[in-house]
N, C-alpha and C positions, 0 to 999 in steps of 0.2 A: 504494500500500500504506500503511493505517494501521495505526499501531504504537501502544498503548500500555504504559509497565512502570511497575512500581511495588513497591516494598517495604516493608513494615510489617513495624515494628520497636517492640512498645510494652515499657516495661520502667516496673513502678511503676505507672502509672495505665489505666485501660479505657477505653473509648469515651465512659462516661457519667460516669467519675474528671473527675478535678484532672490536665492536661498536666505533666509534670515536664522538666527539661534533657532525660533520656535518651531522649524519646518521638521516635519517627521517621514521619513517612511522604512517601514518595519517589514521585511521581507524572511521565513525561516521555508529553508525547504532541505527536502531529504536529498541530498547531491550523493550520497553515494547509490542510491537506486537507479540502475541498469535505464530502466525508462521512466522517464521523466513527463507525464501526461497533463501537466496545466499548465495553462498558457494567458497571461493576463495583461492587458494593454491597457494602458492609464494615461489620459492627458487630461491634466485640471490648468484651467485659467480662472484666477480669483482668490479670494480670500475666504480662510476659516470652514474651509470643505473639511466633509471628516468620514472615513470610510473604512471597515475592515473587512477585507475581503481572506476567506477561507477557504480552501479549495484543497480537497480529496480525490486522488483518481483508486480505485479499489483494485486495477488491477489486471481487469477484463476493457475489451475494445478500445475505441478510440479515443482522442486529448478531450478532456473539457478545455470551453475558451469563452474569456470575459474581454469584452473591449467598454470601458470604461472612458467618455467623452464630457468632462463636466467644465461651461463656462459658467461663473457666476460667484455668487457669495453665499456663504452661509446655506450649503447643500449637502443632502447628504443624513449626516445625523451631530450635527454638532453641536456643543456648549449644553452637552446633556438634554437635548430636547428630546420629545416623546411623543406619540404618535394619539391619536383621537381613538377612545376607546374599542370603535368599532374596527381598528388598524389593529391595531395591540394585539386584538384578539387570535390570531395566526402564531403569535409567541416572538413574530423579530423585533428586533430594535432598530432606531433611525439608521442607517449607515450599513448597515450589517448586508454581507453578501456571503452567500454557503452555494457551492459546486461539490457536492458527495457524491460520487459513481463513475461514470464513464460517459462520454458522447453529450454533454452537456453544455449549450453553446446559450451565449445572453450577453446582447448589445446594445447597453445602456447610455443614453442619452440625456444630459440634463441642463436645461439652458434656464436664466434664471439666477431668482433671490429664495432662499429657503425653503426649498424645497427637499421636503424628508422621501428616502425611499428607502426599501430593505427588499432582497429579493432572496429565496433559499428553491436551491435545484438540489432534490435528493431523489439517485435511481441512477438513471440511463436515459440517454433520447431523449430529453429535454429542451425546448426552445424558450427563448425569452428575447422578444425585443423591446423596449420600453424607450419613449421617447416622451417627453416633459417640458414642456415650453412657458413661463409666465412665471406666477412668485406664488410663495405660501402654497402650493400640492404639495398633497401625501399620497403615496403608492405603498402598497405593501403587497409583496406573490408570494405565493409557497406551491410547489409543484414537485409532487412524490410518484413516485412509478415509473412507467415506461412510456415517453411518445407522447408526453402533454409539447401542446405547445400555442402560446400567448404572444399578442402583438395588441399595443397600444399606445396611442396617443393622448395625453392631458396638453391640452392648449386655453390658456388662460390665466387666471389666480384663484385659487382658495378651492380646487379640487380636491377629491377625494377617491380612493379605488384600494380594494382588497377582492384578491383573489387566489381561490385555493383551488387546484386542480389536482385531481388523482388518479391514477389510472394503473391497473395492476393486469 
């Protein structure tokens, strides 16, 4: 089993800024494993983004892969903020990304002022496209089993969306 986790934490500067003290990113992966199965792509422009991304290949089939796109401020899951109780309810936190299994692909998009997301892919064959445009949306997905796959657009302010797909 390979495991990668990783946290982003930018405060102050963006992907294409000036690094300042407070900038964080936290990457542990299992390098001595033969294959090496996730793959995570990350450009933030902005300030005070804040993201952990987790990611498990089990073993079996092909790479999970996150492309992560954030322009803006305050996206993500930062300064301890918390989701509207009907979000919550799925179990993620702001910021939080989970890839557990094999063949798990999710291209995330967030353009915008504070906008919370969490996404968790656990199984196989898993899709996720998510794209977020405007200020104040919450997104929350959880997708278990084999062969879900979700595509969606919030264009606006002050949206809302939780979805939970399973498939065995």
């Amino acid at each position: 089993m390979t495991k990668t986790f990783a946290v982003l934490v930018l405060l102050g500067a963006g992907f294409f800024g000036q690094a300042h003290a407070s900038d964080a990113l936290y990457i542990t992966a299992d390098y001595h494993s033969s294959a090496n199965r996730n793959i995570a792509n990350v450009s933030l422009l902005g300030d005070s983004n804040a993201f952990s991304i987790d990611q498990t290949f089990t073993g079996l089939g092909s790479v999970n892969s996150l492309s992560l796109d954030i322009i803006g401020d305050l996206n993500g899951g930062p300064l301890n903020t918390a989701f509207a109780p009907a979000l919550a309810s799925i179990g993620l936190q702001p910021g939080q990304i989970v890839q557990y299994g094999n063949a798990n692909a999710m291209s995330v998009t967030l353009h915008g002022a504070s906008n919370l997301f969490a996404a968790a892919q656990v199984g196989s064959n898993n899709m996720l496209t998510a794209m977020v445009v405007g200020n104040n949306n919450q997104s929350s997905v959880s997708q278990s089993g084999t062969g879900n796959s979700l595509s969606f657009t919030q264009n606006g302010n002050g949206n809302s969306l939780t979805v939970v797909q399973r498939a065995y």
